[in-house]
C-alpha positions as CSV (number, residue, x, y, z in Angstrom):
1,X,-9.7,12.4,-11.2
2,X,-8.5,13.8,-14.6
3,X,-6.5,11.0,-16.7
4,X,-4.6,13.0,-18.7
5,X,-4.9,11.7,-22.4
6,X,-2.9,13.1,-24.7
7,X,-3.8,13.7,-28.6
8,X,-1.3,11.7,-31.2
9,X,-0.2,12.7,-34.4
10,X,2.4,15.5,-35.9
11,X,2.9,18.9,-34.4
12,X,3.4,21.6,-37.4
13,X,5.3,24.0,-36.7
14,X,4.6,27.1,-39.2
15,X,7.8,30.0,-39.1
16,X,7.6,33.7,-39.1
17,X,8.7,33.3,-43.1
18,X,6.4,31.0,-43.9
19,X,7.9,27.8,-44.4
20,X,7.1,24.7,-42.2
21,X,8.7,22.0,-40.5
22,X,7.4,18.7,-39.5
23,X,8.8,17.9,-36.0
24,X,8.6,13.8,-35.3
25,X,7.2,12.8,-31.8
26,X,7.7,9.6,-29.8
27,X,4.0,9.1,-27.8
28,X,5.3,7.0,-24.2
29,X,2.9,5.1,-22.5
30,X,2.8,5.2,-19.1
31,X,3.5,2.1,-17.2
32,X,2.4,0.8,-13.6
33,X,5.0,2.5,-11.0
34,X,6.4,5.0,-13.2
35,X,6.7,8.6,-12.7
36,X,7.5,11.7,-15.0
37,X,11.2,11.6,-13.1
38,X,11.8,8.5,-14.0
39,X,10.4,9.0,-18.1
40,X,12.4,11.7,-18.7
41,X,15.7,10.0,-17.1
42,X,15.0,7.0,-19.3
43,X,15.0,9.6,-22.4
44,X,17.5,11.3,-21.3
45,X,15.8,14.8,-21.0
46,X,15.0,17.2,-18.4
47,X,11.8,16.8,-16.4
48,X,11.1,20.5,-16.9
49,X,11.5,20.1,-20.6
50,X,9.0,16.9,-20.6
51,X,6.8,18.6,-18.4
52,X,6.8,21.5,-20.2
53,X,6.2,19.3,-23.3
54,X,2.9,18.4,-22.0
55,X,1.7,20.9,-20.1
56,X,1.7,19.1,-16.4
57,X,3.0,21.1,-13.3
58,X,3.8,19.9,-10.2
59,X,3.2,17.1,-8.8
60,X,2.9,15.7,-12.3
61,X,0.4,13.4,-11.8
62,X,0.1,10.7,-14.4
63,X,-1.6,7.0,-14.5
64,X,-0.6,3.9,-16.3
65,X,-1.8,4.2,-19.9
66,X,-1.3,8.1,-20.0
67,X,0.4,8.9,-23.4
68,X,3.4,11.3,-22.8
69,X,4.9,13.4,-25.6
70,X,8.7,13.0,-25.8
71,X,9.2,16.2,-27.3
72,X,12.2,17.2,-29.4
73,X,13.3,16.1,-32.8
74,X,15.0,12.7,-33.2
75,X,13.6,12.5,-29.6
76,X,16.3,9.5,-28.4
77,X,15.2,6.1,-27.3
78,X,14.6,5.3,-23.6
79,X,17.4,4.5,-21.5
80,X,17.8,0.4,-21.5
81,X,17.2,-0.9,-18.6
82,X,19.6,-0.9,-15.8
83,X,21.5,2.0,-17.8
84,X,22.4,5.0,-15.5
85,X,20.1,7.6,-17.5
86,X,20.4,10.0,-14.9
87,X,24.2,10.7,-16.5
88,X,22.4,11.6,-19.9
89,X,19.6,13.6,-18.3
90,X,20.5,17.3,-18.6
91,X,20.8,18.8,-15.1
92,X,17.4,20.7,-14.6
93,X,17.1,20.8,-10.4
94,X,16.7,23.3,-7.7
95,X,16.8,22.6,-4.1
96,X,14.3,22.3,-1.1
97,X,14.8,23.1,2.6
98,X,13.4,20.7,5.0
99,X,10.3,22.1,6.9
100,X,9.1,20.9,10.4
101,X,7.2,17.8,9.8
102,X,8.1,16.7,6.2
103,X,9.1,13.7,5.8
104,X,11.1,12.2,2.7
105,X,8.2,10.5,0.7
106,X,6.2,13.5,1.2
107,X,9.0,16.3,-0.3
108,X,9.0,13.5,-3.1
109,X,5.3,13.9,-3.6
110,X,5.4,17.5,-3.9
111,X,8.0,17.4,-6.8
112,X,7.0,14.2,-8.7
113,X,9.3,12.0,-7.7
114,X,9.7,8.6,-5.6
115,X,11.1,8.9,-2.1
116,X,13.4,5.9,-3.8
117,X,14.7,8.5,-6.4
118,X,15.0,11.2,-4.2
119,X,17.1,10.0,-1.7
120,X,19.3,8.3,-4.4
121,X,19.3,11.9,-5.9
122,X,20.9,13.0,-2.5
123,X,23.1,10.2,-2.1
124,X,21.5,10.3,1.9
125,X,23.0,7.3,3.4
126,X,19.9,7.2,5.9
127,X,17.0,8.5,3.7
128,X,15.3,7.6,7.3
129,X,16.3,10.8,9.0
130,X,16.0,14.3,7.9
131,X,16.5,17.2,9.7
132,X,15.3,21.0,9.8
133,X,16.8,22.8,7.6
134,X,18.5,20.6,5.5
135,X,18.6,21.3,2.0
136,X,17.9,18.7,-0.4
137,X,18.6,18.7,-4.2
138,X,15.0,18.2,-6.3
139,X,13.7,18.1,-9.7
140,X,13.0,21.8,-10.7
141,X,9.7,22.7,-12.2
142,X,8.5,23.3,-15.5
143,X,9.0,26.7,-16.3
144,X,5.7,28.8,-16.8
145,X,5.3,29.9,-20.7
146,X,5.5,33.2,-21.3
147,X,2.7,35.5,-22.2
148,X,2.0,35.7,-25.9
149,X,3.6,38.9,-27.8
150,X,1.1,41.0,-29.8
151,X,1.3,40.4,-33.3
152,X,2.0,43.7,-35.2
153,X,-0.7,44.9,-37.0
154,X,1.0,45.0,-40.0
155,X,1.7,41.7,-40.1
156,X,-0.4,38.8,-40.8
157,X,-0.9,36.2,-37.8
158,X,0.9,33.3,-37.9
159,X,-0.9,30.4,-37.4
160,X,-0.7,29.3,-33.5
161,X,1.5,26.1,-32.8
162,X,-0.3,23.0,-32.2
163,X,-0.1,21.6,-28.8
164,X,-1.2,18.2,-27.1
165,X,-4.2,18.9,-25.3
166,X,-5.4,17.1,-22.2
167,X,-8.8,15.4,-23.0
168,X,-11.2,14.2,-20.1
169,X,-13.8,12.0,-20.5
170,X,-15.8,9.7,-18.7
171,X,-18.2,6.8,-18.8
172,X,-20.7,5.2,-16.7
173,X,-20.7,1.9,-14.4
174,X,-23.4,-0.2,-13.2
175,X,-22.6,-1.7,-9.5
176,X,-23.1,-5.7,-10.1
177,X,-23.6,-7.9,-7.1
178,X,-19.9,-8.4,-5.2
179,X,-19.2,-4.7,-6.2
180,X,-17.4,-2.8,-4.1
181,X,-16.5,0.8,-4.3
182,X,-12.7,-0.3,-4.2
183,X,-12.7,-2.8,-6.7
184,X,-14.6,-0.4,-9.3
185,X,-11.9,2.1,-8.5
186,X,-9.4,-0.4,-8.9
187,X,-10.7,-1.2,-12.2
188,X,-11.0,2.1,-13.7
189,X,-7.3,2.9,-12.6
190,X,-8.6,5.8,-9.8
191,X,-8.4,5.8,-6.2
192,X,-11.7,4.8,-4.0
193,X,-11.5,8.0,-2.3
194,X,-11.7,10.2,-5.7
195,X,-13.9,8.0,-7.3
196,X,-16.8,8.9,-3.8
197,X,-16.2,12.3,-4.5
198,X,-16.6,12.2,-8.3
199,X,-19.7,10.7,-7.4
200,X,-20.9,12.6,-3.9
201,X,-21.4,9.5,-2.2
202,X,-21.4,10.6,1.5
203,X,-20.9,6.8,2.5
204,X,-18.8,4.7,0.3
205,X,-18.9,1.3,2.3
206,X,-22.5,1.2,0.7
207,X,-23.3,0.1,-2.7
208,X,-27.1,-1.4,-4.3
209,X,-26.9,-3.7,-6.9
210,X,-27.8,-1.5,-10.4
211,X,-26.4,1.7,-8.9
212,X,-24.9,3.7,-11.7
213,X,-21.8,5.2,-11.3
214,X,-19.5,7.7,-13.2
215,X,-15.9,6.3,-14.1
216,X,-13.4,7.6,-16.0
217,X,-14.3,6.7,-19.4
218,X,-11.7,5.5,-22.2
219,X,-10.6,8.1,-24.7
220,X,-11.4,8.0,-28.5
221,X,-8.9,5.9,-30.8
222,X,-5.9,8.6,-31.6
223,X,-6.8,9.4,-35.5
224,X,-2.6,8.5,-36.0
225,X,-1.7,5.5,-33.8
226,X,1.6,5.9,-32.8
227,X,3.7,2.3,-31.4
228,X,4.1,3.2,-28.2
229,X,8.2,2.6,-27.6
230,X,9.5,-0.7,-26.1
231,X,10.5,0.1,-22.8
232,X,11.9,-2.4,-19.5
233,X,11.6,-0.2,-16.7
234,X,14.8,-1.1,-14.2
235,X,14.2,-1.5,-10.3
236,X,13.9,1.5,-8.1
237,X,16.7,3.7,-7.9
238,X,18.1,2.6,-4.5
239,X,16.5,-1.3,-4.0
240,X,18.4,-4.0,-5.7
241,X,16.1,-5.9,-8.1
242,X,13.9,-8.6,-6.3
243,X,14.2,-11.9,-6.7
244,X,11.3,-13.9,-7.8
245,X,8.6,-14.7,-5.5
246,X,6.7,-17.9,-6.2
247,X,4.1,-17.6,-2.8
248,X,0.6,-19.1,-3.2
249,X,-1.2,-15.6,-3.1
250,X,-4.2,-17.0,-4.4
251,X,-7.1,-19.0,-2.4
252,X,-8.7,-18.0,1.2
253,X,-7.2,-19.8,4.1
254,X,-8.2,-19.4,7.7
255,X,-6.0,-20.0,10.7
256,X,-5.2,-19.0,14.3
257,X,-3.1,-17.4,16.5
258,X,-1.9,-19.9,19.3
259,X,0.1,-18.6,22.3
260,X,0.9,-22.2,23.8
261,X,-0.2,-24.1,20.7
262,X,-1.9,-26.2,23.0
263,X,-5.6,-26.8,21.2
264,X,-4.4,-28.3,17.7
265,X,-7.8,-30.5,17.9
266,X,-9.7,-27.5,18.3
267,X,-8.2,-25.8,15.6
268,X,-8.3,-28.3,13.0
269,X,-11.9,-28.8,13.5
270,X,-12.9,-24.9,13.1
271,X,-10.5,-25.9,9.7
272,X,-7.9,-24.0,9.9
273,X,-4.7,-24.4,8.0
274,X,-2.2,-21.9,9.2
275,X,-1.2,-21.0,13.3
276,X,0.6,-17.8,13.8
277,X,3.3,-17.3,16.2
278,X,5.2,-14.2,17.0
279,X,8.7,-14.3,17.4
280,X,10.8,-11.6,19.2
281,X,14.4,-11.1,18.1
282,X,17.0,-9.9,20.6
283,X,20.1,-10.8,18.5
284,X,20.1,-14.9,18.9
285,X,20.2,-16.6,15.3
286,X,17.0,-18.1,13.5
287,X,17.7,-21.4,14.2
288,X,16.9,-21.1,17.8
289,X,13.4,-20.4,16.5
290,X,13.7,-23.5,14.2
291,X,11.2,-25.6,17.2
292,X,8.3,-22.7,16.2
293,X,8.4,-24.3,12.7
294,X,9.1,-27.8,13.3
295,X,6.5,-27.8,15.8
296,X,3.3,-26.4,13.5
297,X,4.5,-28.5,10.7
298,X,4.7,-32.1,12.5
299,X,0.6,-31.0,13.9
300,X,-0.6,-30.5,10.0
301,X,-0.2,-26.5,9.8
302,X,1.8,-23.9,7.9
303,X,3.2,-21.3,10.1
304,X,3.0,-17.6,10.3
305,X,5.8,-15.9,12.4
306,X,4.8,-12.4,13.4
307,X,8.4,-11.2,13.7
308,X,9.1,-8.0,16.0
309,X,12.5,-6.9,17.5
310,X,14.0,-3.8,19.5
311,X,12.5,-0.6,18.9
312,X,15.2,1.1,20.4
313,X,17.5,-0.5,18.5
314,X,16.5,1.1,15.6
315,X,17.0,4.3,17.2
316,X,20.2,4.0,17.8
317,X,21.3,3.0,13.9
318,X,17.7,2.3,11.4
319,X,20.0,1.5,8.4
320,X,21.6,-1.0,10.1
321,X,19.4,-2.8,12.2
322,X,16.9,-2.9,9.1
323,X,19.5,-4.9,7.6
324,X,20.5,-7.1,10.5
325,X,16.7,-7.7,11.3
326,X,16.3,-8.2,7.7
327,X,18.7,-11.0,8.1
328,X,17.3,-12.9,10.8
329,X,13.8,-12.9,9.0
330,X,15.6,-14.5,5.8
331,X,17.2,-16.7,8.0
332,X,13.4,-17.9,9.4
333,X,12.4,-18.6,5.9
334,X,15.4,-20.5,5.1
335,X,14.4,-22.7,7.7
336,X,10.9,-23.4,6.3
337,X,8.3,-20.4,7.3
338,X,5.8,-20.1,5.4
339,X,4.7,-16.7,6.0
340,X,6.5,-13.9,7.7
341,X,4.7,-11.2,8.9
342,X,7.2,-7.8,9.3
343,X,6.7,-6.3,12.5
344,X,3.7,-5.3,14.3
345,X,1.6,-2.3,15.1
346,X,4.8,0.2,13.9
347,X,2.4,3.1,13.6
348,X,2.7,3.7,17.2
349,X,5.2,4.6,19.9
350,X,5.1,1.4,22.1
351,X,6.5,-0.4,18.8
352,X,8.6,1.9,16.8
353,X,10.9,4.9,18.1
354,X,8.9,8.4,18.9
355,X,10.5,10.5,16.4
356,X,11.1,8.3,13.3
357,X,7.4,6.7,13.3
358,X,6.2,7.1,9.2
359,X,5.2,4.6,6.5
360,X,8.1,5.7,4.6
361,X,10.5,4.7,7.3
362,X,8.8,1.4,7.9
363,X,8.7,0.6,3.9
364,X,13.3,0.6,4.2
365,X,12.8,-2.2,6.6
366,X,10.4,-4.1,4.8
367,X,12.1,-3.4,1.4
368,X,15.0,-5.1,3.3
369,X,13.1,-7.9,4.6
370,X,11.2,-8.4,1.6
371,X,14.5,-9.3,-0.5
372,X,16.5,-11.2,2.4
373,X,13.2,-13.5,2.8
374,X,12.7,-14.0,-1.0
375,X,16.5,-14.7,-1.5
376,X,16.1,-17.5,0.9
377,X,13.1,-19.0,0.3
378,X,11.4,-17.2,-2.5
379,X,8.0,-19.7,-1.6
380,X,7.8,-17.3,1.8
381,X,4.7,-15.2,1.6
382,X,5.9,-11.7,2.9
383,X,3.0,-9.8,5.2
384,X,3.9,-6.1,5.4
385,X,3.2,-5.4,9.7
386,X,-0.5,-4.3,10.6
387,X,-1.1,-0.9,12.0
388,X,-3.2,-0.4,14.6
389,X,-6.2,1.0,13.6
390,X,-6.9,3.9,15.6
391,X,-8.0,8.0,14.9
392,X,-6.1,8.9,18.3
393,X,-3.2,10.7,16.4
394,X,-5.8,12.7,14.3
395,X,-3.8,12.8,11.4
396,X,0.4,11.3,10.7
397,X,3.5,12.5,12.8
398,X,6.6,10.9,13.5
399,X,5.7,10.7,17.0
400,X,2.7,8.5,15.8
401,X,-0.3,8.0,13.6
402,X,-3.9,6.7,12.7
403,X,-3.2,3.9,10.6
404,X,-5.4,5.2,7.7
405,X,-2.5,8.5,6.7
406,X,0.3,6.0,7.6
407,X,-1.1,3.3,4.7
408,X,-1.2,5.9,2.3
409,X,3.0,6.9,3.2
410,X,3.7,3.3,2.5
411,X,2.3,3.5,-0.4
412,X,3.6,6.8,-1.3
413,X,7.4,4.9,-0.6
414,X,6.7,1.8,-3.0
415,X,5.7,-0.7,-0.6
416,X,3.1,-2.6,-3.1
417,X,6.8,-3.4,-4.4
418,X,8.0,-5.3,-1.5
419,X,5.8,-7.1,-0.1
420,X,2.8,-10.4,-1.1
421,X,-0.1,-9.4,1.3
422,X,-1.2,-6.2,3.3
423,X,-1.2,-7.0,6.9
424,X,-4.6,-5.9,8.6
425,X,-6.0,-5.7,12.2
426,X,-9.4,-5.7,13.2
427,X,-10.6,-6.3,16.9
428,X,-12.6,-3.7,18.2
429,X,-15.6,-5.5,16.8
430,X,-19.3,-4.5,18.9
431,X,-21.0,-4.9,15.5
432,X,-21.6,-7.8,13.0
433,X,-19.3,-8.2,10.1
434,X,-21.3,-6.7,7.4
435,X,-22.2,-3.7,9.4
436,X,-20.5,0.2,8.3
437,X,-22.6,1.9,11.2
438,X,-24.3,1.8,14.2
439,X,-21.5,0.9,17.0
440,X,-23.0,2.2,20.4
441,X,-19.9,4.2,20.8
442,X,-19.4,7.8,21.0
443,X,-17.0,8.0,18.1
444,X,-19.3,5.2,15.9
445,X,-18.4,7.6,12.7
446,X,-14.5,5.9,13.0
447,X,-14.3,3.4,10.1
448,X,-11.6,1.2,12.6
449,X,-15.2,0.0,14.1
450,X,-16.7,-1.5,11.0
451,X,-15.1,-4.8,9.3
452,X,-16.2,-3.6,5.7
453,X,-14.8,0.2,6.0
454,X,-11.6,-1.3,7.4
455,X,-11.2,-3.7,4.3
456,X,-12.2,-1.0,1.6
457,X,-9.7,1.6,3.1
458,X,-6.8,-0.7,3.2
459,X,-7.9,-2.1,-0.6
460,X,-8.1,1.4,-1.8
461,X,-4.1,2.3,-1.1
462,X,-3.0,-1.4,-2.4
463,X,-5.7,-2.6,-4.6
464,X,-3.7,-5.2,-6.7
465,X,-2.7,-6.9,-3.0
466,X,-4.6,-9.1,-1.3
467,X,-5.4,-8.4,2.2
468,X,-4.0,-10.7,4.9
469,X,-5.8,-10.2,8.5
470,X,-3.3,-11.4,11.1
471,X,-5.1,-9.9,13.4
472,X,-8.9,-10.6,13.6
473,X,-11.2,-11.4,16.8
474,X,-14.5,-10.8,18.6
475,X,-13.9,-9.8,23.2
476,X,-16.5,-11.0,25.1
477,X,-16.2,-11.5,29.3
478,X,-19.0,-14.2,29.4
479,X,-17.6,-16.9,31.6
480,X,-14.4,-15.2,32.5
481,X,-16.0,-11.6,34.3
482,X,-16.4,-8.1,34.0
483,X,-13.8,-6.2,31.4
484,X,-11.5,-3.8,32.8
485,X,-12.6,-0.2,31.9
486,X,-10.2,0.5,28.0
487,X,-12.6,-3.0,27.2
488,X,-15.4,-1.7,28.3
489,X,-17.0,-0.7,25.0
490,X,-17.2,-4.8,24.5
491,X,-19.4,-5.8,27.8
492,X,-22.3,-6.2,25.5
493,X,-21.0,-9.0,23.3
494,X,-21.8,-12.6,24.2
495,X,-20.1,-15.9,23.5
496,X,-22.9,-16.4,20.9
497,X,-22.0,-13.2,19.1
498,X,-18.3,-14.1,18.8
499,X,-18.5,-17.4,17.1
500,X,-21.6,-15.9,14.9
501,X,-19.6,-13.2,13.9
502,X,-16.6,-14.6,13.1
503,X,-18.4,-17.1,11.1
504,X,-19.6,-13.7,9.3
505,X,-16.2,-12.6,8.9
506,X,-15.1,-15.5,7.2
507,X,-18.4,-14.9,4.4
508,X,-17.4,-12.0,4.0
509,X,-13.5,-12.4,3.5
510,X,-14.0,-15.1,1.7
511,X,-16.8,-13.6,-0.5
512,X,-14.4,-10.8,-1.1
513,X,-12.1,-11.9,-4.0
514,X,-8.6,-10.5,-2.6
515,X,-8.3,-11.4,0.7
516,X,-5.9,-14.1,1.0
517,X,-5.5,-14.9,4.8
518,X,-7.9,-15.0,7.9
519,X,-6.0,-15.6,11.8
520,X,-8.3,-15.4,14.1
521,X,-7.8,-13.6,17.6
522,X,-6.6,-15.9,19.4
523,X,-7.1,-19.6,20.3
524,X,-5.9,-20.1,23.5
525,X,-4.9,-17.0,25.4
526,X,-5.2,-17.5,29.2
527,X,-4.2,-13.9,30.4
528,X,-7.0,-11.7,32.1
529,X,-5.8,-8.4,33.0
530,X,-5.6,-4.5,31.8
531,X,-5.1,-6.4,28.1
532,X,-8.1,-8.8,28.5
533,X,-6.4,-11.1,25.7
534,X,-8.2,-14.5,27.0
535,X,-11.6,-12.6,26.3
536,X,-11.0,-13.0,22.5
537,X,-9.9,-16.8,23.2
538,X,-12.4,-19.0,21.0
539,X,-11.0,-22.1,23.5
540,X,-12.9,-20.7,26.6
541,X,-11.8,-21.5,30.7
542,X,-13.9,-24.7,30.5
543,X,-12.9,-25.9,27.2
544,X,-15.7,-25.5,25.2
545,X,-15.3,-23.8,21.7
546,X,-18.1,-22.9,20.5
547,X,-16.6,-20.6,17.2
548,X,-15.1,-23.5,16.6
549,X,-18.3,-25.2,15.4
550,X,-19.6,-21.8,13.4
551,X,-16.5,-21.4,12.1
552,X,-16.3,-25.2,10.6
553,X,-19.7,-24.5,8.7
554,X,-18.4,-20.8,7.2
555,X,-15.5,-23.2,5.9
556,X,-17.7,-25.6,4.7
557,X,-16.7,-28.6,6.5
């Protein structure tokens, strides 16, 4: 990745006469979340001017702790915030015609912006729905320089202007025990995917102890420290600020996910903490869910609702049934939830409409949820929905998509914003928990089979979030029969493998440092069918529970 450092000091301009002028520049530091959009509204200058300034094209990529020149003398302070800079920006846009298949946080990639800004740029009532052909208004580009005149030859040369040059270094890293690949990345302010290829690792789930590794390395001390201007960055464009959270997102906790709630014995001696229900909303008010609470709170739990509602309902109006849905879920907290988890599975068609499936979509409801749930009860813990982890859709569509490209819209659309903990499934497990290869399947290169790939990929797109696994079990028939044929990739595992390697899975999660929550799949499940949901039941037909036991020494009780 190239971090784009940017040299301080005076830029002296010398004139075709002879005589100089000394042209003061304001150095910005970048800040976690901003963009060069944003910057040059809060200066009140045109992106194309700024960009210019600096010598970024599009996408202008920039990282917190950049130093931007704010070029211009008497360069004007930023915009305080809250302030409508964008009426004290020159105008400097062009427009863009929707193509088949983009999407409105990926035009905003393209020209540097947020899909936030963008659609408030377009004043689109649904940012949700675009159409072909529709012609959107964008930031416009940095102009190319011009090529450089010949200098008569008789006339002396004039001394060429000095211009902020982009300086790259880097540094070295030596892999300590607890390492990962995506905390390292994390750490040096780069994505886990760029830092691999900076260092050709072919498999990045693997890292020894005293491995070196290149990282981007921090640049020399300016020779002329310039204060870096006080700025408050305002909210995004179109999401009202968010009130403040005060959820416990610190600490491992393991729970489970109860369909009758029938085994609360069983579950308190495997020491779990937290039952998850789901909840389906059709339209009826929160307090006829208000029993779900009650319920887990008089046995000794805290209670995650897994909320879902009507997917076509959200084709019929997204803007507002986000809001109505949003609602409800605040509604749930108010009455004493302690988690909520928003929606389920939404990168596919059986849970979210076939033509609006994308993270950016699914990042306006949970922007919605996020602040009706904190404005309620801002103790809440808000878990954005788990995808299911899949490689069917072989890439993103709005018809549906692998889990991995729909992550990385989410975060593209600001979701790190809304939301405490990124929801995570994992339950096609045929290998141990601190296996990345080796699954006796024919597609055993797919990282959805492998509990450490699965953690590392999801860390790398939200790596200051911890990692909540609503979703996490081991399907074994033993005892209950043969599994119908979309299971059969699990007719090798035994009872003894489940509760060993959930007990695994609890090492490792724990071991891990940012993941927050562990619910296993499931506790008590009783249906045997096509969906073979009472194979991943720890509570088996005769009543035994022997995860229960492995899964009480992992906690340490």
């Amino acid at each position: 990745m190239r971090r784009l450092i940017f040299l301080l000091g005076t830029i002296i301009v010398l004139t075709t006469v002879g005589t100089s002028a000394v042209l003061a520049q304001q150095i910005h530091i970048v800040q976690a979340g901003e963009t060069l959009f944003r910057i040059a509204l809060n200066y009140g200058i045109s992106l194309a001017g700024l960009a210019d300034a600096n010598g970024l094209s599009a996408p202008y990529l920039i990282h917190a702790g950049n130093q931007i020149v704010i070029p211009g003398p008497n360069a004007p302070a930023p915009a305080p915030a809250g302030s409508s800079a964008s009426s004290q920006a020159p105008a400097s846009y062009t427009t863009h015609t929707v193509q088949p298949g983009e999407s409105l946080a990926s035009i905003a990639a393209k020209y540097g912006v947020t899909y936030l800004e963008l659609a408030s740029l377009n004043s689109l009532a649904n940012p949700d729905v675009l159409f072909v052909g529709q012609v959107l208004r964008v930031p416009a580009p940095a102009p190319a320089p011009p090529p450089a005149s010949p200098q008569p030859v008789s006339q002396p040369a004039t001394q060429p202007v000095s211009q902020p040059q982009p300086v790259q270094t880097t540094g070295t890293y030596t892999v300590r025990g607890g390492d990962s690949l995506a905390k390292i990345a994390a750490r040096f302010n780069i994505n886990y995917f760029e830092l691999a290829k900076m260092n050709g690792i072919v498999n990045p789930d693997i890292l020894s102890v005293g491995m070196v590794l290149r990282v981007p390395g921090a640049p020399p001390p300016p020779a002329q420290p310039a204060p870096a201007p006080q700025e408050s960055v305002g909210p995004p464009v179109t999401v009202p600020p968010a009130p403040v959270s005060t959820a416990n997102t610190g600490g491992f906790e393991l729970g489970g996910q109860a369909l009758s709630f029938s085994h609360p014995g069983h579950m308190h001696s495997a020491r779990m903490s937290w039952v998850k229900r789901q909840v389906k909303w059709h339209g009826e008010p929160a307090s006829n869910f208000q029993h779900v609470i009650d319920s887990a709170h008089a046995n000794g739990f805290k209670v995650l609702l897994s909320v879902i509602g009507e997917p076509g309902a959200i084709a019929a109006n997204p803007g507002g049934y986000y809001q109505s849905f949003a609602n409800f879920l605040g509604g749930l907290a108010r009455g004493g939830a302690d988690a909520i988890e928003v929606w389920n599975e939404m990168n596919i068609d059986r849970e979210w409409p076939s033509g609006l499936i994308s993270g950016a979509n699914y990042t306006q409801m949970l922007s919605a949820a996020y602040h009706a749930i904190k404005s309620a009860n801002p103790g809440t813990l808000v878990i954005s929905g788990a995808p299911a982890p899949t490689g069917f859709f072989q890439g993103c569509s709005t018809n549906g998509g692998d889990d991995d490209c729909y992550m990385r819209q989410m975060a593209a659309a600001g979701a790190a914003n809304v939301l405490d903990c990124v929801g995570i499934h994992y339950n096609a497990g045929i290998v141990p928990p601190d296996a990345s290869s080796g699954a006796p399947v024919g597609s055993s290169g797919h990282y959805s089979w492998y509990l450490p790939r699965m953690m590392n990929l999801y860390r790398s797109f939200f790596p200051t979030k911890p990692l909540c696994f609503t979703e996490l079990g081991y399907l074994t028939g033993e005892g209950i029969g043969a599994l119908p044929g979309g299971f059969a990739w699990a007719s090798g595992n035994t009872l003894a493998e489940q509760a060993s390697w959930l007990a695994g899975a609890v090492h490792r999660l724990r071991g891990s440092g940012f993941t927050r929550l562990f619910i296993v799949w499931n506790v008590d499940s009783t249906h045997w069918s096509s969906d073979p949901q009472s194979g991943y039941a720890i509570v088996r037909p005769d009543g035994r529970c022997p995860a229960c036991d492995s899964l009480r020494a992992a906690m340490g009780g």
